[in-house]
C-alpha positions in Angstrom: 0.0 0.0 0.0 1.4 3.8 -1.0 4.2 0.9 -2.1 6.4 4.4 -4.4 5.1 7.0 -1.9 6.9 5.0 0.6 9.9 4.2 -1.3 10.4 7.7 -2.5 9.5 8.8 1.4 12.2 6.6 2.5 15.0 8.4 0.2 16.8 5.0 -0.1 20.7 5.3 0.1 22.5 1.6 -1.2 24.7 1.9 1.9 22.0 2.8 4.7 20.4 1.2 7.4 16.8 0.9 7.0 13.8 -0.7 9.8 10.6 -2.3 8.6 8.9 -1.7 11.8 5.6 -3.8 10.6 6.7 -6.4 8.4 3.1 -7.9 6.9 4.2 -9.9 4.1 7.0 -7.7 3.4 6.1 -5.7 0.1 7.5 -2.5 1.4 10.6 -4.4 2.8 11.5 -5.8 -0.5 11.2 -3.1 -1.9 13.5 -1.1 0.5 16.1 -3.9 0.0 15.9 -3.3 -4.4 17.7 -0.3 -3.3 19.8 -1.4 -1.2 24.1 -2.0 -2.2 25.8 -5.2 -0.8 26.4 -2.5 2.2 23.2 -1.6 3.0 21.2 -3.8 5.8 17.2 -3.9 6.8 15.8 -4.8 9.9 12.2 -6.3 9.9 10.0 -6.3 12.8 6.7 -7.5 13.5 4.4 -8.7 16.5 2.9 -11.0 14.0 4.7 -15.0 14.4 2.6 -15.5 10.9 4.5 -12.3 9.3 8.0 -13.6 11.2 7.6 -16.4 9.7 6.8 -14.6 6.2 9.8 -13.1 6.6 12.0 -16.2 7.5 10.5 -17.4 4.4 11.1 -14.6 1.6 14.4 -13.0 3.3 15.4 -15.2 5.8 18.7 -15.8 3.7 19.6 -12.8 2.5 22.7 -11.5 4.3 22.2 -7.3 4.6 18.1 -9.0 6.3 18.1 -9.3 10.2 14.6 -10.6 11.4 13.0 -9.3 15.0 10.1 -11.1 16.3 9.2 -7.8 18.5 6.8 -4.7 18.5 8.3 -1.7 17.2 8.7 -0.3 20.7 11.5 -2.3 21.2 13.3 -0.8 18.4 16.2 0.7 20.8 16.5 -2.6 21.9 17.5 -4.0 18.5 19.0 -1.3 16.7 21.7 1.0 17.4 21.1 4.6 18.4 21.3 7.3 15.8 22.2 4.4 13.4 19.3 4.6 10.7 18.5 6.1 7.4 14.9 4.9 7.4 12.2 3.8 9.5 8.9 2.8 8.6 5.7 2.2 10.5 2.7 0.6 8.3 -0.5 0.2 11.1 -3.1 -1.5 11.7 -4.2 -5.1 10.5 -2.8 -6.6 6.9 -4.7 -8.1 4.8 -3.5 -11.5 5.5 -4.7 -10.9 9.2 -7.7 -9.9 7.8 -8.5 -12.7 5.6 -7.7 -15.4 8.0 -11.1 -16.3 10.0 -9.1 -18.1 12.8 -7.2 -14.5 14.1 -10.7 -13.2 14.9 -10.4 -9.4 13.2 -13.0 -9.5 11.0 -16.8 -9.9 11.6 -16.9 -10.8 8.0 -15.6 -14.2 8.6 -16.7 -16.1 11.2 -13.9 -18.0 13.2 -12.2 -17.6 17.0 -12.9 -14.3 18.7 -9.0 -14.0 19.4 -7.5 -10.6 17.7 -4.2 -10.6 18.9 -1.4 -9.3 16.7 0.8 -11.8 18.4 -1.9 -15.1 19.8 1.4 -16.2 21.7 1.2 -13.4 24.3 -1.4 -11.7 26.0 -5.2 -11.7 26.5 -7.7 -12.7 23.6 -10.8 -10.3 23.1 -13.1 -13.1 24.2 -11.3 -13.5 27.4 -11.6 -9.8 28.1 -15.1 -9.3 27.3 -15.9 -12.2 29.4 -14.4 -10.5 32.9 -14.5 -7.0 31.9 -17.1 -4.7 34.0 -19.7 -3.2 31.4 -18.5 0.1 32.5 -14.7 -0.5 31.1 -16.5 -2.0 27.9 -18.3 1.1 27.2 -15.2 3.3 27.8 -13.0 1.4 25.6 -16.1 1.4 22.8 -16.5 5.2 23.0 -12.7 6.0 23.4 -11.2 3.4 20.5 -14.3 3.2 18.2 -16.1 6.5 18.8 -19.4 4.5 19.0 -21.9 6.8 20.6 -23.8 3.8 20.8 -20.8 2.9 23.0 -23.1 2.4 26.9 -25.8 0.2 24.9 -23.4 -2.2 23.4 -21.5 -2.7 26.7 -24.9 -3.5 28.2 -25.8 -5.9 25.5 -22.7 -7.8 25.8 -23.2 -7.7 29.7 -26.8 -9.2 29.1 -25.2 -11.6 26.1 -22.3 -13.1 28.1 -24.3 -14.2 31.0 -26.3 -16.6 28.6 -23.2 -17.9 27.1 -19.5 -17.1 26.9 -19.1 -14.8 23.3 -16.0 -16.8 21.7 -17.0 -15.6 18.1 -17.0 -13.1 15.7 -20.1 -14.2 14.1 -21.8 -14.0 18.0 -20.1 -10.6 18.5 -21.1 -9.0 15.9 -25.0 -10.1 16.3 -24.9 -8.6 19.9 -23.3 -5.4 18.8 -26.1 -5.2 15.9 -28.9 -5.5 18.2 -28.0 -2.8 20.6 -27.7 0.2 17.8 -31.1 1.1 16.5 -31.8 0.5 12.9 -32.3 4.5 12.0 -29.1 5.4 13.2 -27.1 2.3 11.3 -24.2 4.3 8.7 -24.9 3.5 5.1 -22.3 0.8 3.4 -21.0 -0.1 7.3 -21.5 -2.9 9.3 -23.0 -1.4 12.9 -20.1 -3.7 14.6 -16.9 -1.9 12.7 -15.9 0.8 15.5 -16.8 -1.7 18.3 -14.9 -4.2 16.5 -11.9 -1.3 16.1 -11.9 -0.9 19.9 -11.6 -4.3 20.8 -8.8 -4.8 18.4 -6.8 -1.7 19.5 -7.1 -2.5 23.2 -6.4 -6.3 23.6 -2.9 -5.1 21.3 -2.4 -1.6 23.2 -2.2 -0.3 19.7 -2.0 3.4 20.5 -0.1 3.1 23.8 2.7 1.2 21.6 2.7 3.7 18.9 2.8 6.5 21.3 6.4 4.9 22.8 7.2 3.3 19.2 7.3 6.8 17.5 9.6 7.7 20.3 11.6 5.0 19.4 11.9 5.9 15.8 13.4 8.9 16.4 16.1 7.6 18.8 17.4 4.6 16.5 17.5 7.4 13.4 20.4 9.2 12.3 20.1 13.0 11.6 19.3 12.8 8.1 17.1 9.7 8.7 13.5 9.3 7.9 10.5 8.3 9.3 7.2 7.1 7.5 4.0 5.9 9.0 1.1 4.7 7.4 -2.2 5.2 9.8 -5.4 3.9 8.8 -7.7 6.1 11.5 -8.1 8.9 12.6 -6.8 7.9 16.3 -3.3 6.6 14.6 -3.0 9.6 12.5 -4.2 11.8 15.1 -0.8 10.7 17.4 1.6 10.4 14.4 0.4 13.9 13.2 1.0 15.6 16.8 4.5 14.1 17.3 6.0 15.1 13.8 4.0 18.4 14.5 5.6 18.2 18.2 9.2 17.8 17.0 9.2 19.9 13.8 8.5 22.5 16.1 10.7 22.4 19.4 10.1 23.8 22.6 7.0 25.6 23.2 8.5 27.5 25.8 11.0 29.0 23.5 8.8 29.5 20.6 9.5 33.1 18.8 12.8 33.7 21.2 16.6 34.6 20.1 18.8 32.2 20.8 17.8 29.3 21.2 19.6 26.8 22.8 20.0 23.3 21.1 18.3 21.6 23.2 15.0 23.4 22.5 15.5 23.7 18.9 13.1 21.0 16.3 13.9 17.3 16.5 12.7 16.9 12.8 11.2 18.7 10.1 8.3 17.9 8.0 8.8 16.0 4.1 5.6 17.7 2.3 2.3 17.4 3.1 -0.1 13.9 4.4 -0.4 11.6 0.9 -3.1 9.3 0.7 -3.4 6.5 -1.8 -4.3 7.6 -5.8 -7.3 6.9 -7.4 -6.3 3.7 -9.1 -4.9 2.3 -6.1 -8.0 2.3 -4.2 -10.0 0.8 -7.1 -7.8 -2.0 -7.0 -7.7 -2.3 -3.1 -10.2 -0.5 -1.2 -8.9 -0.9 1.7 -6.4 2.0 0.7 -8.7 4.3 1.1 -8.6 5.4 4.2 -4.6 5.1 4.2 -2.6 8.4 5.3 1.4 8.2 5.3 2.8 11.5 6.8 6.9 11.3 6.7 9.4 13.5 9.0 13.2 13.4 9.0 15.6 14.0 12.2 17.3 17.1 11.9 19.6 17.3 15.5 20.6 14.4 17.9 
C-alpha cells in the first residue's frame, strides 16, 4: 500500500540502514532492499509469528536482512542509536490478518474471537469481554471506536455473556447489531466496525505502543534519517500527526525567542504534506482508502 510514496518517502541510500517496523508480508521491505548495495542492511520487525515467519520465508537468507520477532517499541532494543537512514511504520491489521477467520479481526468471517497481533502473548478479546465490568467495555467502545452507541453495546454484551460465553466473531457481531437502533445504522457499514476497532486496538495496546514506538523511531534514526507511518484512522493519525508536528516545532516555551539553545530547537522537520493513496490504487484495493502516510526526518541528535 502507498508501495512508491513509501519508497520515495524513504529516500533509499544503497549503503543505509533501513527498519521495517511492521513487516506484513514484506512488500515495502523488498522493496527497501531493491535499493539497497551489498552495504546496505534492513531490519524487519513485527508482532505477528505468521509475518515472522513470512519473513524467515522470503528474506530469511539474505545476508544485509536481520529478522525481530518484536513490537516496534523495542526498536532501541535491536538497533543501534542514531544508526538509521529509514524507519517505517505501516499500522493496523494486513490483509493477510484480515482474511484469516481463525485470528478473529473480522466480523466478516466467522472463526475464534482472538484478535491478537501476536496469539502467543497476552489476553484474547473473548477473554476480556468475558471479565470485563460493562463500564470498562463502554469506555474502551467510546474512546477506541467513537461508538456513541458505545453504553448500549456494553450492556448488550453484559446481558449476552451471562447466557453464554461470546467466543466468536459471528456472536459478537449479532450482539453489537442488536444494541444500535436501525435508523441510526451508517450507510455501506457494518454497525459492529468501531466496536470491532476498539476491541482490536485494546487487547494489542495499539496506541499506547505507537505512542512509545514513535519515540523509538526517532532515537534509532540518524540526523538525516527518515521516518514514515502509514495510519489507517483517525486515532493513529491523530498521534503520528501531533508528534512530527511536536518535534518539527521544538520547545514551546522558546517558541519566537533569540537564541535558542540546542536543546529546544526542532527534533525533525516535516517531508511535504499527508499523501493518501491515488485513485487507481483504491479501485484496485479498497482498503487504501482510508490510508494516510505522513513522513518526518531528524534534523539534530
Amino acid at each position: 500500500m502507498l508501495f512508491d510514496e513509501v519508497i520515495a518517502g524513504l529516500d533509499v541510500q544503497p549503503e543505509g540502514l533501513y527498519v521495517d517496523g511492521t513487516y506484513g508480508r514484506g512488500g515495502h521491505a523488498k522493496g527497501v532492499l531493491e535499493g539497497l548495495g551489498e552495504k546496505g542492511a534492513l531490519v524487519v520487525f513485527d508482532r505477528d509469528p505468521e509475518a515472522i515467519a513470512s519473513a524467515r520465508r522470503d528474506v530469511g537468507d539474505e545476508a544485509r536482512v536481520r529478522i525481530c520477532h518484536a513490537s516496534f517499541d523495542r526498536l532501541p532494543d535491536f538497533v543501534d542509536a542514531a544508526s538509521a537512514r529509514g524507519v517505517l511504520f505501516d499500522l493496523g491489521v494486513s490483509s493477510p490478518q484480515l482474511d484469516d477467520a481463525a485470528r478473529g479481526f473480522s466480523f466478516l468471517r466467522d472463526g475464534p474471537l482472538d484478535m491478537r497481533m501476536d496469539p502467543t502473548s497476552g489476553y484474547s478479546a473473548a477473554d476480556w469481554i468475558a471479565t470485563a465490568e460493562e463500564s470498562e467495555i463502554s469506555r474502551v467502545i467510546a474512546a477506541y471506536g467513537e461508538d456513541r452507541f458505545a453504553r448500549r453495546i456494553a450492556q448488550a454484551i453484559g446481558v449476552a455473556r451471562v447466557e453464554s460465553r461470546i467466543d466468536t466473531t459471528a456472536r459478537l457481531a449479532e450482539v453489537v447489531a442488536s444494541a444500535i437502533p436501525a435508523r441510526f445504522r451508517e450507510p455501506g457499514k457494518h454497525p459492529a466496525t468501531r466496536a470491532f476497532q476498539a476491541f482490536r486496538i485494546h487487547v494489542n495496546r495499539e496506541l499506547e505502543l505507537l505512542e512509545t514506538g514513535l519515540e523509538a523511531a526517532l532515537k534509532v534514526l540518524a540526523v538525516g534519517g527518515r521516518l514514515a507511518v502509514i495510519s489507517f484512522h483517525s486515532l493513529e493519525d491523530r498521534i503520528v500527526k501531533r508528534f512530527m508536528r511536536r518535534e518539527s516545532e521544538g520547545d514551546p516555551m522558546w517558541r519566537g525567542m533569540p537564541n535558542i539553545p540546542e536543546a529546544a530547537q526542532p527534533r525533525m522537520a516535516l517531508v511535504g504534506k499527508a499523501i493518501r493513496a491515488s485513485d487507481n490504487e483504491v479501485a484496485e484495493n479498497v482498503r487504501a482508502r482510508s490510508a494516510i502516510l505522513r513522513i518526518a526526518t531528524k534534523v539534530r541528535a
